[in-house]
N, CA, C and O atoms as a GROMACS GRO file, in nm:
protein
  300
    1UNK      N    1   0.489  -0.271   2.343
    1UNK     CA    2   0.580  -0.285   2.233
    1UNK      C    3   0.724  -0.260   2.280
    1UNK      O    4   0.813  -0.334   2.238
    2UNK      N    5   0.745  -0.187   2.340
    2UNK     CA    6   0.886  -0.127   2.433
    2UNK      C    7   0.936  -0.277   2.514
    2UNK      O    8   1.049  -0.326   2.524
    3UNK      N    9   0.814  -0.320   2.561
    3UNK     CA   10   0.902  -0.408   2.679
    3UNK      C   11   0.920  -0.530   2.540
    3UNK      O   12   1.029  -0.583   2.562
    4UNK      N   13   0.869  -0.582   2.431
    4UNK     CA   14   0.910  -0.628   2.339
    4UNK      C   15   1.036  -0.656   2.306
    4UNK      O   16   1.085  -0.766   2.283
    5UNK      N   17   1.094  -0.534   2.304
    5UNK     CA   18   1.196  -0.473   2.239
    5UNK      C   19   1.316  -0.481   2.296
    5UNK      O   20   1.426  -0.500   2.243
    6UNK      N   21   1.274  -0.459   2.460
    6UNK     CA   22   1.384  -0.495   2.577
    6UNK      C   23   1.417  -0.636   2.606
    6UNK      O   24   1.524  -0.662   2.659
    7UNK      N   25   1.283  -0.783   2.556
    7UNK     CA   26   1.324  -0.888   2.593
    7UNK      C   27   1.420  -0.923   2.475
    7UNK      O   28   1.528  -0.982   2.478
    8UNK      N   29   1.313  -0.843   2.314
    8UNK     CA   30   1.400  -0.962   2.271
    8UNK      C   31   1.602  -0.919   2.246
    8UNK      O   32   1.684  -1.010   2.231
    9UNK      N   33   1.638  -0.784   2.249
    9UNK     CA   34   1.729  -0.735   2.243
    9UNK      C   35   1.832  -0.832   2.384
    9UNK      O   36   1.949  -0.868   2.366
   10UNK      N   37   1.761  -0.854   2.500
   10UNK     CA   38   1.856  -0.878   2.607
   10UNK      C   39   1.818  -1.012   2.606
   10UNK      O   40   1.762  -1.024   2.715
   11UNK      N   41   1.813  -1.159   2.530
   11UNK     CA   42   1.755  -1.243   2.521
   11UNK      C   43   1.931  -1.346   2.519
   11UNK      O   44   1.966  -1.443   2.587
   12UNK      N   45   2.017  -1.256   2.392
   12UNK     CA   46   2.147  -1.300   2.386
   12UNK      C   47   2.126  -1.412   2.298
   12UNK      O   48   2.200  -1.508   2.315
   13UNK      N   49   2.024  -1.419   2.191
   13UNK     CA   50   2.049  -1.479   2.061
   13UNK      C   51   2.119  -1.431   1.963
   13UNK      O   52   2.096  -1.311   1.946
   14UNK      N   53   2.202  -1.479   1.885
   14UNK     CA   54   2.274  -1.426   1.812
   14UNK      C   55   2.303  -1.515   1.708
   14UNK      O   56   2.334  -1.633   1.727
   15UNK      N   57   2.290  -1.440   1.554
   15UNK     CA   58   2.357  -1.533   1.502
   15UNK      C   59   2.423  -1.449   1.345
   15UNK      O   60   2.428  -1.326   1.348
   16UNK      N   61   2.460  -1.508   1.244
   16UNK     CA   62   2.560  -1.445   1.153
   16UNK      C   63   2.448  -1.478   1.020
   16UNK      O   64   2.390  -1.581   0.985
   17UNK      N   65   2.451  -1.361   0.974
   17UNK     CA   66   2.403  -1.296   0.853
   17UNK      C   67   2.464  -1.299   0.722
   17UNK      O   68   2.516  -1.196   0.680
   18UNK      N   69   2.465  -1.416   0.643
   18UNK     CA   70   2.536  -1.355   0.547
   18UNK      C   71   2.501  -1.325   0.397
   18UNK      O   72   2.430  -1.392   0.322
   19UNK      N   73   2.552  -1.237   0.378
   19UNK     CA   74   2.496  -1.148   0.266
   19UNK      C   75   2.622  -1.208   0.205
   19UNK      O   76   2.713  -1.270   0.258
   20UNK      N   77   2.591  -1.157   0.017
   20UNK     CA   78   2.696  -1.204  -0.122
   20UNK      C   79   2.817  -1.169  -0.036
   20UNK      O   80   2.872  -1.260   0.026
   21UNK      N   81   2.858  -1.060  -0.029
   21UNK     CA   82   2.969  -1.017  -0.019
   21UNK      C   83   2.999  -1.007   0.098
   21UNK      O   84   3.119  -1.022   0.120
   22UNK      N   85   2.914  -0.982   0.213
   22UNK     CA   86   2.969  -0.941   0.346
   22UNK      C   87   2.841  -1.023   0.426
   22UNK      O   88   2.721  -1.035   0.406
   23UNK      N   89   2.974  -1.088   0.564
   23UNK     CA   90   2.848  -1.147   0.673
   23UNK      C   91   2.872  -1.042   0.786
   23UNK      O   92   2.978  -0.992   0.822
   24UNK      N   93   2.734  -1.019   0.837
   24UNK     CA   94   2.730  -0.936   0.994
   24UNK      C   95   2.709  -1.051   1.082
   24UNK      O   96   2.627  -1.143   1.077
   25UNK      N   97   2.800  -1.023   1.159
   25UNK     CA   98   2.854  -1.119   1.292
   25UNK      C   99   2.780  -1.056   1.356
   25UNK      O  100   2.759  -0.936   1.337
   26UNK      N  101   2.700  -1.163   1.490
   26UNK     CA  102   2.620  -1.164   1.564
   26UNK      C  103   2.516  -1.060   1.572
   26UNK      O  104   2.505  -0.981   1.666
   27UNK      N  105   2.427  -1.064   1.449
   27UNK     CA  106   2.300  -1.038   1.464
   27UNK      C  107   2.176  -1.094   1.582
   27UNK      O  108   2.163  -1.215   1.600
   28UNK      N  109   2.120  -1.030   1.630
   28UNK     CA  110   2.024  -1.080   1.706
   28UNK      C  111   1.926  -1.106   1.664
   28UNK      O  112   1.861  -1.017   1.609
   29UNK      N  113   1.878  -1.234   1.672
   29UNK     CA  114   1.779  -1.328   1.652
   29UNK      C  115   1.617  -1.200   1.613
   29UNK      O  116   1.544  -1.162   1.522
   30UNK      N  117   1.643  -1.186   1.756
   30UNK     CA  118   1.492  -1.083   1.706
   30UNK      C  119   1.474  -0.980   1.650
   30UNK      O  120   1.361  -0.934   1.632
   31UNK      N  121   1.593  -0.919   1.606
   31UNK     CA  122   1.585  -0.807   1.488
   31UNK      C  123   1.605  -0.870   1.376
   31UNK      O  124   1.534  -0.812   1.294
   32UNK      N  125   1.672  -0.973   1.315
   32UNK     CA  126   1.632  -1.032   1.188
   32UNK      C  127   1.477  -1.075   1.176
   32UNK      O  128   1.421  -1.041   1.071
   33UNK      N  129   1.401  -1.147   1.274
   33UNK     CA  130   1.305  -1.139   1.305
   33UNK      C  131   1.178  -1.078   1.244
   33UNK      O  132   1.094  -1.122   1.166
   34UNK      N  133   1.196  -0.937   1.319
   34UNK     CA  134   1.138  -0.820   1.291
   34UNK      C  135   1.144  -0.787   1.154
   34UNK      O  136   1.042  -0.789   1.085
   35UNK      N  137   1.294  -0.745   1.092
   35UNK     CA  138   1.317  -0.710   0.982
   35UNK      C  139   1.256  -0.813   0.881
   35UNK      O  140   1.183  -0.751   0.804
   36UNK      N  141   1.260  -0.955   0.850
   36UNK     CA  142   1.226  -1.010   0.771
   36UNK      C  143   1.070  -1.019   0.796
   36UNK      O  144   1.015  -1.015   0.686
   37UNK      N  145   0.987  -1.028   0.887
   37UNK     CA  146   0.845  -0.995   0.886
   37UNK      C  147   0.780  -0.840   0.862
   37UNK      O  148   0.664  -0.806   0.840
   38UNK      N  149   0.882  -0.776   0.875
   38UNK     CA  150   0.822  -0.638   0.806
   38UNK      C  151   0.849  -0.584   0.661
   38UNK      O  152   0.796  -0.488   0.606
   39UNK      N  153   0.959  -0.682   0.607
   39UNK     CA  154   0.982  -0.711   0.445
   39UNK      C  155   0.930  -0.775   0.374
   39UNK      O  156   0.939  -0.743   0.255
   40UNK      N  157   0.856  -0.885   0.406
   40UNK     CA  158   0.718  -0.980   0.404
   40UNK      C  159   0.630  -0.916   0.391
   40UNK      O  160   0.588  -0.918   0.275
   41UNK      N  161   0.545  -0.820   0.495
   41UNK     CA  162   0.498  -0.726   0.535
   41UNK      C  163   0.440  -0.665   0.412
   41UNK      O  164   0.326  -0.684   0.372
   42UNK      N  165   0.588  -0.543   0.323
   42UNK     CA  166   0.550  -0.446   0.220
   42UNK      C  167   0.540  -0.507   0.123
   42UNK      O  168   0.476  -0.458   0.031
   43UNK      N  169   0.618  -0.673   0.106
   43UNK     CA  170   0.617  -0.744  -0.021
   43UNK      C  171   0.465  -0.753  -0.042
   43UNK      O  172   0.408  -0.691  -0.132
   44UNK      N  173   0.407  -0.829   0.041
   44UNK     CA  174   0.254  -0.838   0.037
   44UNK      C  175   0.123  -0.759   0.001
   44UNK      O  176   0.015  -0.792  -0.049
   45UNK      N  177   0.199  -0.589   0.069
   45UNK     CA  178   0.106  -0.485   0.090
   45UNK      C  179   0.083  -0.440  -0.076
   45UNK      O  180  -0.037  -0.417  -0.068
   46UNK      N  181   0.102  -0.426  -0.152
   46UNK     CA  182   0.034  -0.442  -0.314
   46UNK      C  183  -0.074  -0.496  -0.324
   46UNK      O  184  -0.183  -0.440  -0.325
   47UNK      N  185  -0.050  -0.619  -0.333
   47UNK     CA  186  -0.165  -0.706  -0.366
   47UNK      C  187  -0.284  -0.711  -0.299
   47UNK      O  188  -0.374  -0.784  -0.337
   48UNK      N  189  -0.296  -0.620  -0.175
   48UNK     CA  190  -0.382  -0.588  -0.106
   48UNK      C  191  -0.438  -0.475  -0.121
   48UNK      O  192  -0.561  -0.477  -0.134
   49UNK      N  193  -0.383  -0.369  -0.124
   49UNK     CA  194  -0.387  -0.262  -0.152
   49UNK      C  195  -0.453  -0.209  -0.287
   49UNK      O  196  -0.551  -0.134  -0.291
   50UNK      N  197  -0.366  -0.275  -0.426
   50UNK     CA  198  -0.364  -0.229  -0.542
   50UNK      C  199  -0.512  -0.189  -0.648
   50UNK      O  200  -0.619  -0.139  -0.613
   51UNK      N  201  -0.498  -0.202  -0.688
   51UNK     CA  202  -0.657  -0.167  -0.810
   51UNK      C  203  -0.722  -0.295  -0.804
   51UNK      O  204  -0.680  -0.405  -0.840
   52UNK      N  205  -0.837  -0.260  -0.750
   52UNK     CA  206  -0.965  -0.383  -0.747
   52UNK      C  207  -0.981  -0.363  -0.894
   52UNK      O  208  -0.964  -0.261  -0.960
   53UNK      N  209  -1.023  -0.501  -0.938
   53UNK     CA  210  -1.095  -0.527  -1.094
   53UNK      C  211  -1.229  -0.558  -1.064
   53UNK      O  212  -1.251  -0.672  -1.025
   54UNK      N  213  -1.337  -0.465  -1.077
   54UNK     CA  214  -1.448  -0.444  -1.149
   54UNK      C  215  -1.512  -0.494  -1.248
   54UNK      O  216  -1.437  -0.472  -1.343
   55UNK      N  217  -1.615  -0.555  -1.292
   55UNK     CA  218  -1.652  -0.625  -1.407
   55UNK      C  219  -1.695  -0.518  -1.433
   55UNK      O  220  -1.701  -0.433  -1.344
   56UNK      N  221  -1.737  -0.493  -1.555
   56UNK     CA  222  -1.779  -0.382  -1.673
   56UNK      C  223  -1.953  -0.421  -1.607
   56UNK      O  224  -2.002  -0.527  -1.570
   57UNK      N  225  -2.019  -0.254  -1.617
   57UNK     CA  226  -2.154  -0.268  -1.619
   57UNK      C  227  -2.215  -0.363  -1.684
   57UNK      O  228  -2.308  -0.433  -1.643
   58UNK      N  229  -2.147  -0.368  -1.822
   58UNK     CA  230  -2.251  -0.443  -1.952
   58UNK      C  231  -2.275  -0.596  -1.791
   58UNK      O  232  -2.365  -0.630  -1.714
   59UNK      N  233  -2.148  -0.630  -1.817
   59UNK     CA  234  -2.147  -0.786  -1.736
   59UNK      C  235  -2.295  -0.801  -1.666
   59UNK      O  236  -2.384  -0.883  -1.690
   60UNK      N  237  -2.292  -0.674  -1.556
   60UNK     CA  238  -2.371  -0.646  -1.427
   60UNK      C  239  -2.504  -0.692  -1.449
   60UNK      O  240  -2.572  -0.769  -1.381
   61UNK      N  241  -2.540  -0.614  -1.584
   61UNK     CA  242  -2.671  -0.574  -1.617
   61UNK      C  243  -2.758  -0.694  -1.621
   61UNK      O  244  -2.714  -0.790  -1.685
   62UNK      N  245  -2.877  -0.707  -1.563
   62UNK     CA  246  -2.984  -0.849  -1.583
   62UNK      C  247  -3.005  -0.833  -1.695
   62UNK      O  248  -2.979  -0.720  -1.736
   63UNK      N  249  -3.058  -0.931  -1.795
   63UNK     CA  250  -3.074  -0.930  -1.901
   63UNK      C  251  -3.257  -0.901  -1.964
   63UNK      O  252  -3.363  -0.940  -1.916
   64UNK      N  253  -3.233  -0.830  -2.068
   64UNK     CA  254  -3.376  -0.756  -2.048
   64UNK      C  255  -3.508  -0.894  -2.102
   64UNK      O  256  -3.465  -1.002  -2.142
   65UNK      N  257  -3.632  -0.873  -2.096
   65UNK     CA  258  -3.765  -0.930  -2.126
   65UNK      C  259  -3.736  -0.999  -2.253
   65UNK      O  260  -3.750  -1.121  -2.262
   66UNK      N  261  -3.680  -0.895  -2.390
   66UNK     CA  262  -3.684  -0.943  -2.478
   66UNK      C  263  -3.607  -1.077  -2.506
   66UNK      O  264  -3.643  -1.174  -2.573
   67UNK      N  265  -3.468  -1.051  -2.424
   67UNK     CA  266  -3.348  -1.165  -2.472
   67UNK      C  267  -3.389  -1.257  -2.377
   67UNK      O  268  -3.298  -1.334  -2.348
   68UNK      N  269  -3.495  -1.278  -2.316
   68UNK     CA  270  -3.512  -1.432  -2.260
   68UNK      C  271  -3.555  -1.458  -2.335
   68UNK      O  272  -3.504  -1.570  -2.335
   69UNK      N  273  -3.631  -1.460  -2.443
   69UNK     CA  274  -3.755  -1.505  -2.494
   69UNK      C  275  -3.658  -1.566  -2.589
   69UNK      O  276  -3.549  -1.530  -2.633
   70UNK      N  277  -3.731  -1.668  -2.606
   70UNK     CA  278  -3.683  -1.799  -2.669
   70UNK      C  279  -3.710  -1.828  -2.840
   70UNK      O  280  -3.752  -1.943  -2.854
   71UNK      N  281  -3.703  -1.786  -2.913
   71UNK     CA  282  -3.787  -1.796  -3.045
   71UNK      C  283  -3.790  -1.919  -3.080
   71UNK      O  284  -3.695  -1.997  -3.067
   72UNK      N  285  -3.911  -1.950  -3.134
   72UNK     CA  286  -3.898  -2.094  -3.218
   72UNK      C  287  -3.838  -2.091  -3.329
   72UNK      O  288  -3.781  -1.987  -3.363
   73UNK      N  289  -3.835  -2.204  -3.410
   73UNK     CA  290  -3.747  -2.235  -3.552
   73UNK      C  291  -3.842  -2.197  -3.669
   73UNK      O  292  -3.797  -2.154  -3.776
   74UNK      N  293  -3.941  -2.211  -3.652
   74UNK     CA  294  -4.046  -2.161  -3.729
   74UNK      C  295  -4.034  -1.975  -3.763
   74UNK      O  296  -4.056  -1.935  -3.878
   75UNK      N  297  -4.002  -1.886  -3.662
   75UNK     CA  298  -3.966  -1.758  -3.678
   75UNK      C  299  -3.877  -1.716  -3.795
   75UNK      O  300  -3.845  -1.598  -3.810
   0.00000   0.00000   0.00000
């Protein structure tokens, strides 16, 4: 991960950032990089993470002997 860090820093990509109000002059390629895949990253990590939905037991349950049974019209 270190030697990562050393190519992409000494690589000499550069480019300009600009935000509403203010641009940062010569950003390097591979720390925007980084930064926008690790903002991606937490955006994502919710929806992965968050509360599984469960169907309710009732759902689960096989249905018993009686409620298959089919009644005729005659009943």
């Amino acid at each position: 991960m270190l030697a990562l860090f050393f190519v992409g820093f000494n690589l000499d990509n550069h480019a300009d950032l600009s935000l509403i109000f203010v641009t940062l002059q010569r950003v390097p390629v591979f720390f925007l990089a980084m930064v926008f895949f690790v903002l991606g990253f937490i955006s994502a990590l919710p929806f992965f993470v968050g509360p599984t939905r469960n169907p309710s037991k009732k759902e689960n349950q096989k249905p018993s002997q009686s409620q298959n049974v089919i009644k005729s019209p005659e009943e």
